[in-house]
C-alpha positions in Angstrom: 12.5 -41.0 -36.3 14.5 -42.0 -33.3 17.5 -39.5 -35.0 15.3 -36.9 -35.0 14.0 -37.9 -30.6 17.5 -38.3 -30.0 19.1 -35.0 -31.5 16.0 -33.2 -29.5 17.2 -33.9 -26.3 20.3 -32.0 -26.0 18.2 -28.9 -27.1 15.7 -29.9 -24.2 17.9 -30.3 -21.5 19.9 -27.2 -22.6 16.2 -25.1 -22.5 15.7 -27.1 -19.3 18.9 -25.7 -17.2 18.7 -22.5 -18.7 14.8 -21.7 -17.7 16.0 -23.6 -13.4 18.6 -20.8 -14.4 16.3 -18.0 -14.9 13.9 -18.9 -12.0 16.6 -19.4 -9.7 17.8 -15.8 -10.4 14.6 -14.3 -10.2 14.3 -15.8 -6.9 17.2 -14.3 -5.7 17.0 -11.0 -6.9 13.7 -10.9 -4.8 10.7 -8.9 -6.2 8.1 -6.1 -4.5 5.6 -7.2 -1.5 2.2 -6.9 -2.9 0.8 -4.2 -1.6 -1.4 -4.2 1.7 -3.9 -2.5 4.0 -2.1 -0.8 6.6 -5.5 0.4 8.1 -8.5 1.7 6.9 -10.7 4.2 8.9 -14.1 5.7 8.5 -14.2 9.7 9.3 -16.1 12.3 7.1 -13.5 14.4 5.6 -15.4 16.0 3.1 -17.7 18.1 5.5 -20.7 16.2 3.3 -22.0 14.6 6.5 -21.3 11.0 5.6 -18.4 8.9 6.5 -15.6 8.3 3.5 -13.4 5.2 3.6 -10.1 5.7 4.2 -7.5 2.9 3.5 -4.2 3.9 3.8 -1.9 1.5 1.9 1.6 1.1 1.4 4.7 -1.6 -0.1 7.2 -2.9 2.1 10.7 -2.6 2.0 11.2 -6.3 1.5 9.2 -9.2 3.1 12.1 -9.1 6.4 11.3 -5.4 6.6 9.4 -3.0 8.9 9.5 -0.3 6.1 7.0 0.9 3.9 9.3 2.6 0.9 5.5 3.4 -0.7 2.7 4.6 1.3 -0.4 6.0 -0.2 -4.5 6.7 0.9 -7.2 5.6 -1.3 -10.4 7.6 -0.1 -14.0 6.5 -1.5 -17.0 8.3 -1.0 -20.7 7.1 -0.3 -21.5 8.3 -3.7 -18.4 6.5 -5.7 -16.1 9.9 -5.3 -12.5 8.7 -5.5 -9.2 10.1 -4.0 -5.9 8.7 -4.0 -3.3 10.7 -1.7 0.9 9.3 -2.1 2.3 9.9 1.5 6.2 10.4 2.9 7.6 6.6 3.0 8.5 5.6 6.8 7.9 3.4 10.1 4.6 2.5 11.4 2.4 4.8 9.0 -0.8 6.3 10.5 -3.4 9.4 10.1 -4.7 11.3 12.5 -8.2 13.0 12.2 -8.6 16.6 13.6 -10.0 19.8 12.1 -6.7 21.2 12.3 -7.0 24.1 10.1 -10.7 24.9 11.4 -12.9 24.6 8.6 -15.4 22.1 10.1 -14.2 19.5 8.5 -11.6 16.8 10.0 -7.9 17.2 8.1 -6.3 14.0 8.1 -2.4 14.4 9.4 0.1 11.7 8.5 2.8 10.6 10.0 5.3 7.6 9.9 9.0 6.9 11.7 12.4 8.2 9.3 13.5 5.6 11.1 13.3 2.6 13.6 13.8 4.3 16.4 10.9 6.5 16.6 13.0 9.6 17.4 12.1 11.5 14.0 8.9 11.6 12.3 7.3 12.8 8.7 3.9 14.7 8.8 1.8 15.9 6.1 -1.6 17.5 6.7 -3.9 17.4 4.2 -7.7 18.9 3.9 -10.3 17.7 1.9 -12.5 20.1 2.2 -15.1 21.1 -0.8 -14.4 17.4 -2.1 -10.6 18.5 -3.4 -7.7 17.1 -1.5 -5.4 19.9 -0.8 -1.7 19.8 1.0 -1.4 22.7 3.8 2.2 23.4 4.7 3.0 22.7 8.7 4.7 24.8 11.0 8.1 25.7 11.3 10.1 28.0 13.8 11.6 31.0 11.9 14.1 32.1 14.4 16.2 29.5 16.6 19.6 30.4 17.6 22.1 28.3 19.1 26.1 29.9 20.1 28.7 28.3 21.4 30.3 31.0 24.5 33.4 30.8 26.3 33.5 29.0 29.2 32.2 25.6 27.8 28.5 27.4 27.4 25.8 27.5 24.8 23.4 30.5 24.5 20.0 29.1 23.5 17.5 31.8 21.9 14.0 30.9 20.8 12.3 34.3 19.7 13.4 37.8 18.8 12.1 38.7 22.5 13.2 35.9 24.6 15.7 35.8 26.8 18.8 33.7 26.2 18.9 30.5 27.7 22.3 29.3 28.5 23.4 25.6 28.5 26.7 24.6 30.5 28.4 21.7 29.1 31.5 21.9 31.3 31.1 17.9 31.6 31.8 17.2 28.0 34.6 19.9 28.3 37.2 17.4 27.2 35.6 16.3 24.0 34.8 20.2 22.9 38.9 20.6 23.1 39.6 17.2 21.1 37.3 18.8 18.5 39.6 22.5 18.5 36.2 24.5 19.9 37.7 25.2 23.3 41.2 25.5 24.6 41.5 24.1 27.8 41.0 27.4 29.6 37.1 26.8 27.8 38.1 30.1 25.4 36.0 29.7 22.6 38.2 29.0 19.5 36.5 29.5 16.5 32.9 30.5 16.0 30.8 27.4 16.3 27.1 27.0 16.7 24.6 24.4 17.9 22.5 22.4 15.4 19.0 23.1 15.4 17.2 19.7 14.1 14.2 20.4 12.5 10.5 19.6 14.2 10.8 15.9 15.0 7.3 15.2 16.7 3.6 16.5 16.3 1.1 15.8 18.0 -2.6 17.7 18.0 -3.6 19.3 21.1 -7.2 20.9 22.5 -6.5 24.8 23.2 -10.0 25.6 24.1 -13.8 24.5 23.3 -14.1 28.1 21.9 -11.0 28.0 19.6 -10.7 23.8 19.0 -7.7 22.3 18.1 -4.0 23.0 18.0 -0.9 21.1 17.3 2.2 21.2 19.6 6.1 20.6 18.2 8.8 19.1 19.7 12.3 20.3 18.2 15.6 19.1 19.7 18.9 21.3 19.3 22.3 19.4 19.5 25.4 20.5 20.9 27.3 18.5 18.1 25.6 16.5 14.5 23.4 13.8 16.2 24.8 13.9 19.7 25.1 15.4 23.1 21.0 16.8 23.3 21.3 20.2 25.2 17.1 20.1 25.2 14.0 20.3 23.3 11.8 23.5 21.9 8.2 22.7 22.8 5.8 25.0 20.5 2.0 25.6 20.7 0.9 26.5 17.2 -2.6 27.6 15.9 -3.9 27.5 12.2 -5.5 31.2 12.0 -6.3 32.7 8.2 -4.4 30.6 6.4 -1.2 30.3 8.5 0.6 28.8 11.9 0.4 31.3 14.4 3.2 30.3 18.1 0.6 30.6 21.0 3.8 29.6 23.2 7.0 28.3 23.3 9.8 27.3 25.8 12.9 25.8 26.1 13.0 22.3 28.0 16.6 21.5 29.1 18.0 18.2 28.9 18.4 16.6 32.4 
């Protein structure tokens, strides 16, 4: 009997070490947050005349993060209907409640930070009208044009039947001839145009009691990938029969 206690140990000890092993890796290979409740709202987005609940959910990055890498909506009805809507991952997730596309019913539009520094967003816009959640496609500009000219200047058009706005960027001359675009004379050395960034901000906007709401775009063109900001496009769009129709648009120089 005691040879039989004493040859168990060894086996014990070894089964010991190797399941402090196993938790100890676990541990540090880290596993998902639980999921929480970034917020949960009560709007009727159904047109039914009740209020749904709204809880828009999502898992964090890590537990030291700020970033939700899965972000989702669960939407229940007075009457047990169910909806579950997967969003864009991002910063600071909300939704914003507007009849948008002006069906009488309030879309919900979602947005969250690309990243940190709140200088790009996602949106999606999504109805719910007739009890089936349906995606509508947002805005975008067709025609944007951004050429460098000689003389350390970039010609700025925003429409087919808009003047050209022109940008001098005679300050940063120096750094457009390290980069071969200029000579130092400021002739232009080899085609080059400006980057247009896609629509980085959204927010809805009131056009008129008669025709309700609108959403106006912000949309920043660089001279160069990520740097020197030559202005922003500023856009007044309104949903009409299905799509995004400009109302107005203008070119805000940077100062």
């Amino acid at each position: 009997m005691k040879l039989r206690f004493y040859a168990l140990v060894p086996l014990c000890l070894t089964f010991f070490i190797f399941s402090l092993g196993f938790v100890t890796f676990a541990n540090e290979k880290g596993e998902e947050p639980e999921p929480v409740v970034i917020k949960t709202y009560e709007e009727d987005i159904t047109g039914d005349g009740l209020k749904e609940t709204i809880k828009l959910k999502g898992v964090l990055l890590s537990e030291d993060s700020d970033y939700f890498h899965k972000v989702w909506a669960n939407i229940k009805g007075k009457y047990n209907q169910q909806w579950k809507i997967h969003f864009e991952s991002g910063y600071k997730p909300t939704i914003l409640f507007n009849d948008l596309t002006h069906n009488k019913v309030n879309d919900m539009l979602y947005q969250s930070a690309s990243k940190d520094n709140n200088e790009q967003y996602n949106y999606q816009l999504y109805t719910l009208k007739n009890e089936k959640a349906t995606e509508i496609p947002l805005p975008e500009q067709d025609y944007i044009q951004g050429k460098f000219k000689d003389n350390f200047k970039v010609d700025i058009r925003i429409s087919h039947d808009a003047d050209s706005e022109i940008v001098n960027i005679k300050n940063q001359a120096s750094k457009y001839v390290q980069l071969g675009i200029y000579n130092e004379q400021g002739e232009l050395q080899k085609p080059t145009s400006a980057v247009i960034n896609p629509i980085s901000f959204i927010e809805p906007k009131l056009i008129s009691k008669s025709k309700g709401m609108g959403m106006k775009s912000f949309q920043q063109i660089n001279a160069t990938k990520n740097t020197d900001q030559l202005g922003t496009i500023e856009t007044l769009w309104y949903y009409e029969k299905g799509d995004w129709i400009i109302l107005k648009t203008k070119w805000v120089r940077e100062d």
